[in-house]
N, C-alpha and C positions, 0 to 999 in steps of 0.2 A: 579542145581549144584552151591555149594557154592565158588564165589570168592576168594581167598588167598588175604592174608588181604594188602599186599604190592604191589600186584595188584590193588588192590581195588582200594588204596591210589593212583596210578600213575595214574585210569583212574579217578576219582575223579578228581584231579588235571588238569589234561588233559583239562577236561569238564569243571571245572573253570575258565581257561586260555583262551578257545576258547569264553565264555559268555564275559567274561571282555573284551579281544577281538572286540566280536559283537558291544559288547555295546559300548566302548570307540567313538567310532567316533559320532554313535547317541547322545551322554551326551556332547561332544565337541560342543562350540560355533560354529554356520555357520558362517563363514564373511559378512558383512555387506556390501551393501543389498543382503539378498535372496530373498526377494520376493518384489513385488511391492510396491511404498510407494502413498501413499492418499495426495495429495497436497488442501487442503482446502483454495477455495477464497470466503472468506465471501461478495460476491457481487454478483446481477446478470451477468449470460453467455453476454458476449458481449462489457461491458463497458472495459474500460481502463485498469484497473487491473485484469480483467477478460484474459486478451488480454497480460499483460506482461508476467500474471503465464502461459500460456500456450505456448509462444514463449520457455521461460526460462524451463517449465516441461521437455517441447521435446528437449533441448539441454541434458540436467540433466541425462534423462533417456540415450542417446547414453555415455555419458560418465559413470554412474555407473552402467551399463549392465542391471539395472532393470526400468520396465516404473515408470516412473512418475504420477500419473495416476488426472488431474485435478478432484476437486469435489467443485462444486457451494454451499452454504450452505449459504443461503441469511433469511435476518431476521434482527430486530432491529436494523440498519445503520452497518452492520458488525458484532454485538457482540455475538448473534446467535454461527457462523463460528468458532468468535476468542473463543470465552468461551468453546465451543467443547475442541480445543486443549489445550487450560490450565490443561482439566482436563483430557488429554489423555495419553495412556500406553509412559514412555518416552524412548521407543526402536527405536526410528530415521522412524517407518513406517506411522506416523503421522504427518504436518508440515504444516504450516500457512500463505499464503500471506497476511500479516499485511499493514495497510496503517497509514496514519495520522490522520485517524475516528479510526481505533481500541486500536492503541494506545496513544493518546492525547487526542483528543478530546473529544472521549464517555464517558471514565471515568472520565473527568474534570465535565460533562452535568449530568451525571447520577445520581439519589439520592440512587438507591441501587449499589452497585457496582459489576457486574459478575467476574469480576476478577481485579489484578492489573496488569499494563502495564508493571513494570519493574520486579516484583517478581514471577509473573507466568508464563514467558515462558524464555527459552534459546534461544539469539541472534545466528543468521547464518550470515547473511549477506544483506547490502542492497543492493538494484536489480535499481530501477532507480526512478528519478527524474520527473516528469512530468509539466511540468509550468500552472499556470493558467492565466488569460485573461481580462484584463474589454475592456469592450465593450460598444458600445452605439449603437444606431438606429441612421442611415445617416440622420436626418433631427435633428439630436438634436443639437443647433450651439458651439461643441466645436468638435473643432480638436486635441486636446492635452489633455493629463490632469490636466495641469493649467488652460485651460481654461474651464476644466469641474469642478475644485475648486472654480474657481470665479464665475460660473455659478450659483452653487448650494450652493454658502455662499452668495448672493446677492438674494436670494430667498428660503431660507430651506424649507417649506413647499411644493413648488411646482414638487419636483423632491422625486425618490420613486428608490429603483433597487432590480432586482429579483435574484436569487438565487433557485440550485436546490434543496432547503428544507430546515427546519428549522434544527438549528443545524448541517449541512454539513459544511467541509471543506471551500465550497465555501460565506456560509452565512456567516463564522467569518472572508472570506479575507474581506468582505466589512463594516464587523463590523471595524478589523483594519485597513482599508480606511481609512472611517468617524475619527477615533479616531486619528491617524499620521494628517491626512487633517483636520481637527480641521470640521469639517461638520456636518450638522445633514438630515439624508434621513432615509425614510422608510424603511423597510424591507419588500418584498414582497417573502413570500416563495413559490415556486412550488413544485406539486410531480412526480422532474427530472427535470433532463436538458432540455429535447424535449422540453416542455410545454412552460418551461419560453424563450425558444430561439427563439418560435413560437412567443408569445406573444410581444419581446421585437422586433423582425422584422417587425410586426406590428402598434407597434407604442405606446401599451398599455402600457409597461412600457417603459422607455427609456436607463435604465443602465442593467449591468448586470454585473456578475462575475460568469466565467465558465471555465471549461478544457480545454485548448487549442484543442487539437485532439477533440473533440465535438464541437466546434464553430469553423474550420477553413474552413471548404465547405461556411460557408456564410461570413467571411469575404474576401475569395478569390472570392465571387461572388457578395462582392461588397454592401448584403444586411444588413451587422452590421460593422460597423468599429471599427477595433481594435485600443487604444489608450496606450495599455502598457503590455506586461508583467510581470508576478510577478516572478520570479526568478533572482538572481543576472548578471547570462547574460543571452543575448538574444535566441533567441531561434531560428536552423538554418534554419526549416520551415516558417520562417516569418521573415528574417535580417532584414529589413528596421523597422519592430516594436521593439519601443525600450521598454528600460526596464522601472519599476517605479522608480528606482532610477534615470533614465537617464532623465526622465519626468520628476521630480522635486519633488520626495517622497524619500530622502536618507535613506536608513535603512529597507524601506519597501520590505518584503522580504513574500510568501507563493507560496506553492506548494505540490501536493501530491506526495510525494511518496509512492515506496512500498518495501516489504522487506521481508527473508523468519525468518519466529521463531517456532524454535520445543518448545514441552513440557517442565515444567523444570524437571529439576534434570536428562538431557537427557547426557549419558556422553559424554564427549570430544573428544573421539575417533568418535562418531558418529558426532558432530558438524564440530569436522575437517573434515570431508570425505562427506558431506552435504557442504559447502565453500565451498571447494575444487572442489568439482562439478558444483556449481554453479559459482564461478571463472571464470572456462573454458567457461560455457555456454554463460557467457556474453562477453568474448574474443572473439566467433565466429564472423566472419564479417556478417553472414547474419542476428543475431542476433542483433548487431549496427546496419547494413543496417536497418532494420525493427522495429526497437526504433525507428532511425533518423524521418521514414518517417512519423509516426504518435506525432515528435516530442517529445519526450521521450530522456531521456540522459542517459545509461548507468552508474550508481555510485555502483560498488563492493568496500566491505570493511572487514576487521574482524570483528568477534563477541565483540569485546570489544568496536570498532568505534562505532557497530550498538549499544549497549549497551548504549553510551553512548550520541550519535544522539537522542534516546527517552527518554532520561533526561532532553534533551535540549529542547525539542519538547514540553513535559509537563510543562517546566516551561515559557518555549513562550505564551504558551498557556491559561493558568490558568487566566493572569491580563486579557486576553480578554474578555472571557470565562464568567470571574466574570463582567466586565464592560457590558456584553451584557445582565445579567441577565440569561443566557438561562440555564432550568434545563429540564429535561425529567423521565419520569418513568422509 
């Protein structure tokens, strides 16, 4: 039987209204997040920054209803991790904990470059501050670090300090040691903390520059003495250690931190609600509780701070960088 054409028309229409209907909610944007988002730490499980991003995921996740979900992506001092997200979809389900290797330093080191530090990724926020350490082996005769200045400018050749690798963080605090200290020592690189910590408890090398939270079990047990912090104040796991400034190095300032960066061109709406998350996360008191205890400081900022903190970073950087010679593949 042939439909009447005004019929026709009404259920046509009908059937139209009900599809657009259907569809309109499927074609409408989900709110942000729907699903889980991938937090990449370009480090191995375990270290220090390993250990921030997973405090900070699991706040992250209770406050934006979606997990968090850490992923290790270890490789070429970080770059591996950070180059991933440079080049990933920029819908906020991909995101970065950046440190001062992936955005300072690798790219300062590097001859080819995987990415740039401040054009490929959009700033979230910085997450915290971590201090670094010189240290010495207990028979070495300086207690301070004057007295390890006059030690090792009355004998340049005799004295050497290790570091957990060439090119790390920690091999250019002692680069800008030597250069603030007017000194000349060695550079002895290891591959990692452990080795060189071993070594310098030993006796094999005598200095060293490391993480505070990886060398604090031997200098509370008495077998490396701590002679200064590098951060502008002290650090509240260790108050009686003062700072390099306080020691007699004014202006001497290093430390890692770490920080979250999505992809660029990621929009705003998702950057704010990313902050905003991580904000909170670092507000919780068991999240300070548990910075403090491995030493760590708590520093939340805008994206335009953190923007502008790895400006500062890179051009700290560069005269070192350049003065230490250090280039990599």
């Amino acid at each position: 039987m042939t439909v009447p054409t005004p019929v026709r028309r009404t259920l046509l229409l009908g059937l139209a209204a009900a599809t657009i209907g259907l569809a309109a909610p499927a074609a409408a944007q989900a709110p942000y997040p729907s699903r889980p988002i991938t937090l990449v730490v370009p480090f191995a499980a375990g270290g220090s920054t390993d250990v921030v991003g997973r405090l900070v995921a699991q706040k992250m996740s209770d406050v934006l209803g979606q997990q968090v979900v850490v992923e290790n992506v270890v490789g070429a001092g970080g770059n591996v991790g950070a180059a991933r997200i440079a080049k990933a979809e920029p819908d906020g389900y991909s995101i970065l904990m950046g440190t001062v290797a992936t955005h300072a330093l690798n790219p300062l080191m590097l001859k080819r470059k995987p990415y740039d530090p401040v054009a490929d990724f959009a700033p979230v926020s910085l997450l915290a501050v971590i201090p670094n350490v010189l240290i010495v082996n207990p028979k070495l005769p300086a207690n301070t670090v004057k007295e390890l200045i006059a030690l090792v400018k009355a004998d340049p050749a005799k004295y050497n300090y290790a570091s957990s690798g060439l090119g790390t963080p920690l091999h250019l605090s002692g680069e800008l040691f030597k250069s603030m200290a007017g000194v000349k020592m060695q550079h002895i690189p290891y591959r990692g903390s452990g080795p060189a910590l071993n070594d310098v408890v030993a006796g094999q090398v005598p200095i060293q520059f490391d993480n505070l939270p990886s060398a604090s079990e031997f200098i509370k047990a008495g077998t490396l003495r701590a002679l200064a912090v590098t951060t502008k104040e002290r650090a509240s796991s260790f108050p009686d250690v003062p700072t390099m400034a306080e020691a007699g190095l004014p202006g001497y300032e290093t430390y890692t931190w770490n920080a979250l960066f999505a992809p660029p061109n990621t929009p705003r709406p998702i950057i704010d609600a990313l902050n905003a998350a991580a904000l909170k996360a670092l507000a919780d008191p068991v999240v300070i509780e548990r910075m403090k205890a491995f030493s760590a400081t708590v520093v939340s900022s805008t994206p335009e701070a953190l923007a502008d903190h790895v400006k500062a970073e890179v051009a700290k950087w560069a005269p070192v960088v350049k003065d230490a010679g250090v280039q990599t593949e």
